[in-house]
C-alpha positions in Angstrom: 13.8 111.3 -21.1 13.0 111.8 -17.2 14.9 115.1 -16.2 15.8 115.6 -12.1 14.1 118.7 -10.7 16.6 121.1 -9.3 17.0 120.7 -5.1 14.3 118.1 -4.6 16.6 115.3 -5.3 16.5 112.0 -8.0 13.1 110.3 -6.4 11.3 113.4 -7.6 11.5 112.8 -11.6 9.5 114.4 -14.6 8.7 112.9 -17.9 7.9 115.5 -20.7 7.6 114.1 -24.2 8.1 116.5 -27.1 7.0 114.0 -29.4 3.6 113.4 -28.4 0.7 114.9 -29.6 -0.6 116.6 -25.8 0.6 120.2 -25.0 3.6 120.1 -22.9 1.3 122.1 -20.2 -1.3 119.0 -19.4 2.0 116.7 -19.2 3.5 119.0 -16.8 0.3 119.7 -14.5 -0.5 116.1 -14.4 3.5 114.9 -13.6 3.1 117.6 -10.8 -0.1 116.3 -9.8 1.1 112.9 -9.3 3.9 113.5 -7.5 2.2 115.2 -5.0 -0.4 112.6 -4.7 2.0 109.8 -4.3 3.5 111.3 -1.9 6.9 112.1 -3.8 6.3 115.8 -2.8 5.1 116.3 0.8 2.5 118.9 2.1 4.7 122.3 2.8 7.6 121.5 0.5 8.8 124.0 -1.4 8.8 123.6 -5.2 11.5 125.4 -7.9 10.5 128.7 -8.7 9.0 129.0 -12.4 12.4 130.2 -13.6 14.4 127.4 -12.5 11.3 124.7 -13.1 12.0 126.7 -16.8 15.5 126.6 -17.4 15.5 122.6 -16.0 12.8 121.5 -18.2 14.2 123.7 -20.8 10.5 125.3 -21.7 8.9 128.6 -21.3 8.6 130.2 -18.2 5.2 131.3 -19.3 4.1 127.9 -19.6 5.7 126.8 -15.9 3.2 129.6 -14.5 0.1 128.9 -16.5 0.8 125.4 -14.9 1.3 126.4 -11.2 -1.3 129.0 -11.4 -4.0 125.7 -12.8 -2.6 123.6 -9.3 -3.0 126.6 -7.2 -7.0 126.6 -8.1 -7.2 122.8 -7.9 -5.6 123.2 -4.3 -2.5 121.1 -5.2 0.2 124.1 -4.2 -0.5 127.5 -2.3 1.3 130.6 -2.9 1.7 133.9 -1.8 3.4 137.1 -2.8 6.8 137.4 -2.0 7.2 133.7 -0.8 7.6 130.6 -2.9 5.2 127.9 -3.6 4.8 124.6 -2.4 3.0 121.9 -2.3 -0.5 122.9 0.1 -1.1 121.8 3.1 -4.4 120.3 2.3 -3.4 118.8 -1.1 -4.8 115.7 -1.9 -2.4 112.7 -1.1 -2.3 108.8 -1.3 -2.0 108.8 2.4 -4.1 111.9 3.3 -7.0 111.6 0.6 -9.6 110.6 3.4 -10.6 107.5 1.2 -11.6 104.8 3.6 -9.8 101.9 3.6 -12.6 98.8 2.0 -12.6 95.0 2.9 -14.3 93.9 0.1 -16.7 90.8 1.0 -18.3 88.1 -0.3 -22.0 86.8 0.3 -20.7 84.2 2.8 -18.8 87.1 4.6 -15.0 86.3 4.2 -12.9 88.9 2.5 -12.2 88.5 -0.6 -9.0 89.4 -0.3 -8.0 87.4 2.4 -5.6 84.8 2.4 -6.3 82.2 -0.7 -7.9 78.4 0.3 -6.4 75.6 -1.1 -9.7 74.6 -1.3 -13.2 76.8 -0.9 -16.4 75.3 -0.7 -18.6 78.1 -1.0 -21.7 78.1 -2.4 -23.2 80.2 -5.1 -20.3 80.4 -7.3 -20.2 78.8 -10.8 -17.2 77.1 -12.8 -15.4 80.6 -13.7 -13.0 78.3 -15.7 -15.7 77.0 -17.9 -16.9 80.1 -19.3 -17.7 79.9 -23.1 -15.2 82.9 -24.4 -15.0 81.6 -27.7 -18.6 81.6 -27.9 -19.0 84.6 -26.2 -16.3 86.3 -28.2 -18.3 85.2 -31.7 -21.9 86.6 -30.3 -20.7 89.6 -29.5 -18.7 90.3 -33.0 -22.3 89.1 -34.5 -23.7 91.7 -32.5 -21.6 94.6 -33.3 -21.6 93.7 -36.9 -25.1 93.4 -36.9 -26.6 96.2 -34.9 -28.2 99.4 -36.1 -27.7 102.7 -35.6 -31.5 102.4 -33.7 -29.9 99.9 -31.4 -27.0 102.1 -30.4 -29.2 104.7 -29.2 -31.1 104.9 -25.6 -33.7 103.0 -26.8 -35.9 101.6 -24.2 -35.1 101.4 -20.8 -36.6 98.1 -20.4 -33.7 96.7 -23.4 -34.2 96.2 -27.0 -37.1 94.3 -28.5 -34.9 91.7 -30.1 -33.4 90.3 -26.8 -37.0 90.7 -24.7 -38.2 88.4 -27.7 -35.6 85.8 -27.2 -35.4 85.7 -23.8 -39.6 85.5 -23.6 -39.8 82.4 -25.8 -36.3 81.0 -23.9 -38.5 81.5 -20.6 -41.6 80.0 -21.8 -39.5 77.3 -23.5 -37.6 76.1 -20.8 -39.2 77.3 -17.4 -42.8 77.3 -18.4 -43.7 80.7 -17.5 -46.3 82.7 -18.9 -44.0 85.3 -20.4 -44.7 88.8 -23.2 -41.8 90.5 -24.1 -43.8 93.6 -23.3 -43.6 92.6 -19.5 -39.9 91.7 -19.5 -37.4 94.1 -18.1 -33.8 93.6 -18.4 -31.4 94.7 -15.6 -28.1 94.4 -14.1 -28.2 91.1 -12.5 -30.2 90.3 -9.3 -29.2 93.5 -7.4 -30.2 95.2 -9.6 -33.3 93.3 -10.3 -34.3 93.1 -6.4 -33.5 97.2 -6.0 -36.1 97.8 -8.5 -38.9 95.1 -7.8 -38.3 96.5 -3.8 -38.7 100.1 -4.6 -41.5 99.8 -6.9 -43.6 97.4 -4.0 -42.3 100.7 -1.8 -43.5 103.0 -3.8 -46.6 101.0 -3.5 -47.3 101.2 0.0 -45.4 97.5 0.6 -42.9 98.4 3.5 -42.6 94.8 5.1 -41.9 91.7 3.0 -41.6 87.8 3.8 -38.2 86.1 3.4 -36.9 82.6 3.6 -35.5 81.4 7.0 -32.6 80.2 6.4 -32.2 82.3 3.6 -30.4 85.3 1.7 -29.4 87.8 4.3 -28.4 90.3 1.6 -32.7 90.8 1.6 -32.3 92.4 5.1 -29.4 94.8 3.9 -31.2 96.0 0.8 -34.7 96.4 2.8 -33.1 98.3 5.3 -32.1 100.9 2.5 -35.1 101.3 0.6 -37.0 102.1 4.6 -38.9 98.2 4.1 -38.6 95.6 7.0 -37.6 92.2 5.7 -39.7 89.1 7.6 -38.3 86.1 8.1 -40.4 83.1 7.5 -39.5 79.4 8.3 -38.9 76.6 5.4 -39.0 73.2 6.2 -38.4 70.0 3.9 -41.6 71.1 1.7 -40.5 75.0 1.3 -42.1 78.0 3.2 -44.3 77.4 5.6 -47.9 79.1 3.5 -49.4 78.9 7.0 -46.6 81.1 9.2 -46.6 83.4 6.4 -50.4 83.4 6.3 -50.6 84.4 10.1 -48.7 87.5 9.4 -50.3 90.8 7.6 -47.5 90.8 4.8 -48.5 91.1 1.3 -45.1 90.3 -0.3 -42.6 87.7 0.0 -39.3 86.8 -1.6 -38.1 83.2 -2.0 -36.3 80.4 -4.4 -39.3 78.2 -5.5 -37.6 75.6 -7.6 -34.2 75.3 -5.5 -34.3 76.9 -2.0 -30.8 78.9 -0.8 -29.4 77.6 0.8 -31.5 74.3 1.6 -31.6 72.9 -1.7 -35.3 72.0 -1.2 -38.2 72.7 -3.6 -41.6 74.1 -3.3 -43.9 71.1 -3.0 -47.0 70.8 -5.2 -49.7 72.0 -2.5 -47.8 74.9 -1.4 -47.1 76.1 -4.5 -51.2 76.9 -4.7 -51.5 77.5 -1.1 -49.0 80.6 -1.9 -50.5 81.7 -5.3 -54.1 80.8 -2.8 -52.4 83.7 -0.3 -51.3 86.2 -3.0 -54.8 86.3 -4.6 -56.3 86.5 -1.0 -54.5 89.5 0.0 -53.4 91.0 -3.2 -50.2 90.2 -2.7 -46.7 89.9 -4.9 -44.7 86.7 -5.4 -41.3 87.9 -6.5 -39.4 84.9 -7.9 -36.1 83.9 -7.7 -34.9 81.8 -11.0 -31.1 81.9 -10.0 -30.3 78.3 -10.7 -33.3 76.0 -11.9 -31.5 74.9 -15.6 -29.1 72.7 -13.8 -31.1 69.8 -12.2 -30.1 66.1 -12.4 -32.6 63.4 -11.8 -35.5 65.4 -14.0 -36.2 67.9 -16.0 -36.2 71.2 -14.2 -39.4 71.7 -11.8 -41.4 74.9 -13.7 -41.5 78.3 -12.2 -43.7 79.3 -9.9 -44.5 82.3 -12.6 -46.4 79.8 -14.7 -49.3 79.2 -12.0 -49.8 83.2 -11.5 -48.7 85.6 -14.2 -50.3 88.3 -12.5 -48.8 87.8 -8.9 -45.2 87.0 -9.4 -42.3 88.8 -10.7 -39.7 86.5 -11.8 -36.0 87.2 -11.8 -33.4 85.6 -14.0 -29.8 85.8 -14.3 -26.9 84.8 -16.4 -24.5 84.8 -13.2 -24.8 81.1 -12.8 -25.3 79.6 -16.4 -22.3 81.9 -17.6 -20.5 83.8 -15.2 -21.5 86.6 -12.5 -19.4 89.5 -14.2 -21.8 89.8 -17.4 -24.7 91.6 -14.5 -27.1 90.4 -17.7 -30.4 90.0 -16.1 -34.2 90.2 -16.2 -37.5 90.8 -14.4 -40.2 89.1 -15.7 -43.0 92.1 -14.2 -46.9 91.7 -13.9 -48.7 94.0 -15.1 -49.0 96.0 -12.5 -45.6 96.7 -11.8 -44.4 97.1 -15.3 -44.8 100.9 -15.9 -43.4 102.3 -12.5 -40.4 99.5 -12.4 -39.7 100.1 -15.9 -39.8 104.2 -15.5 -37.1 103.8 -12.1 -35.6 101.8 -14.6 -35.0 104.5 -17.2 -34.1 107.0 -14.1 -31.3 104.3 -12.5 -29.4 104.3 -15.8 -31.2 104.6 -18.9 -30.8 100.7 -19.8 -28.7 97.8 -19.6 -26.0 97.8 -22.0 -27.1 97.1 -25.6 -24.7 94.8 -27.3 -24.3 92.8 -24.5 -27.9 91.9 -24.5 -27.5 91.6 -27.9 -24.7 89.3 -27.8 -26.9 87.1 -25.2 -29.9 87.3 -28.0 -27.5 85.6 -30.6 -26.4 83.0 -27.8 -29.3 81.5 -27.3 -30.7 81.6 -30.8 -27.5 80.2 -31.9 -28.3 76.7 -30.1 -25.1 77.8 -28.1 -26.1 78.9 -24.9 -28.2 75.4 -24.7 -25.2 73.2 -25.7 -22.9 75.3 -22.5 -25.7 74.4 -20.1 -25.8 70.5 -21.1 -21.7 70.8 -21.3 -22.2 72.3 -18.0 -24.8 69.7 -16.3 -22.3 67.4 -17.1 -19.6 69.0 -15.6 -21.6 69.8 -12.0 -23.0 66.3 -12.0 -20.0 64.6 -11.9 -18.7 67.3 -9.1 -21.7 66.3 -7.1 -21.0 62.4 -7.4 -17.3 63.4 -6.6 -18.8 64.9 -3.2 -21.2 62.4 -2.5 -18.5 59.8 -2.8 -16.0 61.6 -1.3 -18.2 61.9 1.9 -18.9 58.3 2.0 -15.5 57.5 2.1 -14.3 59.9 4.8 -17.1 60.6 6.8 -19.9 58.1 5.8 -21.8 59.6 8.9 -22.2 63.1 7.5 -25.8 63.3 5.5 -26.2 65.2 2.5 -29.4 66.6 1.0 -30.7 69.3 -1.5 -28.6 67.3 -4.0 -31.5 67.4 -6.7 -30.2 70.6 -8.6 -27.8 73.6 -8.3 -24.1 73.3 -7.5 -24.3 73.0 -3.7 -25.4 70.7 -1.0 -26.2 70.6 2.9 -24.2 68.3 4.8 -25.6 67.3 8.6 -23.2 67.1 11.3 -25.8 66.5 13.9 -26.8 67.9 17.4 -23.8 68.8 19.4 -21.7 70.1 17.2 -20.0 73.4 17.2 -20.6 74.8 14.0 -18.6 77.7 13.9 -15.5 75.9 15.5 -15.9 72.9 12.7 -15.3 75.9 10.0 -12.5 77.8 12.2 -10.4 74.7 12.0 -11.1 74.0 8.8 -9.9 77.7 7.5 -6.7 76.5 9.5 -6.0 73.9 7.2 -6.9 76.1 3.8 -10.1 74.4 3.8 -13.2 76.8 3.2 -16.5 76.1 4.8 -19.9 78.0 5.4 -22.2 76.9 7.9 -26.4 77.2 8.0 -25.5 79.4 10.8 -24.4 82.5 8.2 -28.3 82.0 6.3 -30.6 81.8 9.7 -32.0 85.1 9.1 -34.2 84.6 12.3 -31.6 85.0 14.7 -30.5 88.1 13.7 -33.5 89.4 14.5 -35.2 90.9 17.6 -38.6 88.7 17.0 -38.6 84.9 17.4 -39.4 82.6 14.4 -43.1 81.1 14.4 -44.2 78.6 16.2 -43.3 74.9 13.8 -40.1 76.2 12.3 -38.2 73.8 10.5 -36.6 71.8 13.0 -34.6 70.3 10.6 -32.2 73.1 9.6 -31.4 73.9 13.7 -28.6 71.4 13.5 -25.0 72.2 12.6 -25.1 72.0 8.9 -22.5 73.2 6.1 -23.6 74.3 3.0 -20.8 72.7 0.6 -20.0 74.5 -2.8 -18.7 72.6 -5.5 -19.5 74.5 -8.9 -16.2 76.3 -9.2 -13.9 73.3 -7.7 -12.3 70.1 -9.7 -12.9 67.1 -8.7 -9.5 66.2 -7.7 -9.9 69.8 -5.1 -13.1 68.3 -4.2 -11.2 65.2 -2.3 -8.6 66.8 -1.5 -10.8 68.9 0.5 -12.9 66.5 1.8 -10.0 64.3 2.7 -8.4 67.3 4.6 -10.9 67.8 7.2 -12.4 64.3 7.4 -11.5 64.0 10.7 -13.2 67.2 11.6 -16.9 66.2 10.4 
């Protein structure tokens, strides 16, 4: 039972259980320790002499000085002879540990823990309720159950040769790439993916790559780290512009073929092979990113860009969106020439994405389960999208939306004139979350201006509206709320 320490008073309360198995000396150092930590014992106080600390605990004094003299050398108390000991002045503390104080934030920069939205359209974020556990829960009991001792091991770094398999013929199956198990790397998620495709093109000699205005501005951040220069590049209607990007000297670019973030465009046909055209021309890399193509609506979904050039583009793919971020299952689909360096940083970042997970994903998809979740899940977005499209109509039928065709997000326009950023200030007033274009044009943050033709068309005030992780009946409310405001 807790037992008050004699003189510091009942707040300052130790716990020392006979019964369990750990030597009363760790439970006593590490009671001590937090105490002083929280706070409960402040820097200079004095502490009961090992005599009294002793006869109050009712233990051996020798074990009460084998303790202090263990929190003296970690820097937790300070004594000296003929003087008693207490807590040091430097001793690590809740309030005193020099541990910053972090605002975590989101892509679309609001803190995340901020005050909750009744309703939050942002964009990028999948239906968290919808994730398949039970599935989930039965692949990954298949895949402890069924993996070897070989598969437990570090194995290589670019994952095991079951899941490269799977996810090859998934890729050439559905996305019609071009795609050897031998060239697949699995990672982390897309940071992880991005950090090694960057450093490898680094390592390289590639020190400036294109981007996608509007676009991702989490490209400048990472460049920035690795020493690169990120380039931003104008879209308009029809993708990139091939030609801006072909008037620079860059021989790299990053961008969303199949559904454009934030725009929801796609890549048309003849800029598809002007840009493979350009990456042949200057021996350039294409690096892909597959982060939402399975969920389109009026056709199947548009091929990757991968499949026309093999040897110029490195493909990433995620489960974040058809399951759920917090799995950081990924791959990279690598040309050749990237595979051995990427997969050897790879190895050196942390030896290999975590095996039964990517085992687990293996028995998904061979299962016929991962498929039937992503046509459960088309269904479920579709009929969040026709929610939005009707919910505009009927509250502000002047408000145009576009890049409808796939993902779970769309562009409204609210026209010339309009102040963006006050539109999404007054909405946060009402609980209502909305991100503008303004947050993705990547140009403006820059010192240089944007080529000459950029895409008029995205210089409006525009919102890009979320709806993957919101119900229908949220999505009118929300829409309903702030009517008045579009």
């Amino acid at each position: 039972m807790p037992i008050e320490w004699a003189g510091l008073g009942p707040e300052v309360l130790l716990t020392l259980d006979r019964a369990r198995p750990e030597p009363l000396r760790v439970q006593l150092e590490r009671e001590l320790r937090e105490a002083i930590r929280s706070g409960r014992l402040a820097a200079g106080e004095r502490v009961p002499s090992s005599r009294a600390m002793a006869s109050e605990l009712g233990i051996s004094r020798g074990l009460v000085l084998e303790c202090y003299s263990q929190l003296q050398a970690e820097g937790f108390l300070t004594a000296s002879s003929g003087s008693a000991t207490r807590v040091a002045a430097s001793a690590p503390t809740a309030a005193s540990s020099g541990a910053p104080s972090i605002t975590s934030s989101d892509p679309m920069g609001g803190p995340v823990d901020g005050p909750r939205l009744d309703v939050d359209f942002r964009p990028s974020v999948p239906d968290l309720t919808s994730f398949p556990r039970r599935d989930w829960a039965w692949a990954l009991r298949e895949s402890c159950r069924n993996a070897t001792p070989a598969d437990l091991g570090y194995g290589d770094p670019r994952g095991g040769a079951v899941v490269r398999e799977v996810i090859a013929g998934y890729l050439r199956r559905v996305r019609g790439t071009v795609a050897d198990p031998e060239q697949i790397v699995m990672c982390a998620g897309f940071g992880q993916g991005i950090n090694l495709v960057l450093r490898t093109l680094a390592d390289d000699g590639v020190l400036r790559v294109a981007i996608e205005d509007p676009g991702d501005d989490d490209y400048f951040v990472i460049c920035r780290r690795l020493g690169m220069e990120a380039v931003p590049v104008p879209i308009d209607e029809r993708g990139i512009d091939v030609d801006a990007l072909a008037a620079t000297d860059l021989r790299a670019v990053i961008l969303t073929p199949t559904h454009q973030f934030p725009t929801g465009t796609a890549l048309a046909p003849e800029r598809r092979q002007a840009l493979v055209a350009w990456a042949n021309e200057r021996d350039g890399i294409i690096v892909e990113d597959d982060y939402d193509a399975e969920f389109r609506y009026d056709r199947d979904p548009v091929g990757a860009l991968q499949g026309l050039a093999p040897d110029r583009v490195a493909m990433l793919g995620t489960v974040s969106k058809s399951l759920a971020p917090a799995l950081r299952l990924g791959w990279i689909l690598c040309p050749a020439r990237l595979l051995e360096p990427l997969a050897e940083d790879k190895r050196l970042s942390d030896r290999g994405s975590p095996a039964l997970e990517q085992l687990a994903l293996a028995t998904m998809i061979e299962s016929g389960r991962y498929d039937r979740h992503l046509r459960h899940m088309r269904r479920v977005y579709s009929a969040r999208r026709a929610t939005l499209i009707r919910s505009l109509s009927e509250h502000a039928p002047h408000v145009a939306l576009h890049g409808l065709a796939a993902g779970f997000h769309a562009v409204a326009d609210l026209g010339a004139g309009v102040d963006e950023v006050g539109t999404i200030e007054a909405a946060r007033a009402r609980s209502v979350g909305l991100y503008g274009m303004g947050l993705f044009r990547l140009s403006e943050r820059t010192a240089k201006a944007p080529p000459s033709g950029a895409a008029d068309k995205f210089q409006s005030a525009q919102l890009v509206l979320g709806f993957g992780d919101l119900s229908e009946p949220a999505i009118e409310r929300g829409i309903a709320t702030i009517a008045d405001l579009l």
